[in-house]
N, C-alpha and C positions, 0 to 999 in steps of 0.2 A: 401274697402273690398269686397263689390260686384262684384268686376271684377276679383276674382277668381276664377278657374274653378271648378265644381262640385266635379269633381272625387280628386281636391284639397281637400276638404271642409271635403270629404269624408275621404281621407287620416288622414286629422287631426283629425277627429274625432275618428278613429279606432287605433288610435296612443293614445291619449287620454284615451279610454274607458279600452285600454288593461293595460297602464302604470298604470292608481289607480287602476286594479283589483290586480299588481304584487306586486300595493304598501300592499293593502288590505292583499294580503296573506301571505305576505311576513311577515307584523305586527304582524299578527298571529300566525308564527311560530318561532320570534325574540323577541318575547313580554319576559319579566321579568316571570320566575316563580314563584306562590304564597306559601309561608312558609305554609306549614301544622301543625296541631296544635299535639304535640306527641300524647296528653293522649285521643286522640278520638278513635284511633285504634291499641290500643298498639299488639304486636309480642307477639307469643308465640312460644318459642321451647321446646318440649317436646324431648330430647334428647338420648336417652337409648345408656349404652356403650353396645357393639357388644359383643356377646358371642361365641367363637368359640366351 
């Protein structure tokens, strides 16, 4: 493995670093959503029919 060239080494690495940041963000924005719980912040419509 020493007898590869630098700008090799290099390559792999920036190949490397970029691939688990895509994996990283990627997880991030693919990950499962988490169930919320109803009764923490229930809805309120205050609804008035229109009066012409």
């Amino acid at each position: 493995m020493p007898q590869m060239a630098p700008l090799l080494w290099l390559n792999l690495y920036m190949f490397f670093t970029i691939m688990l940041a895509l994996i990283i963000i990627s997880s991030y924005f693919i990950k499962t959503p988490i169930k919320m719980n109803p009764q923490t912040n229930p809805t309120k419509y205050n609804q008035t029919n229109w009066k012409w």
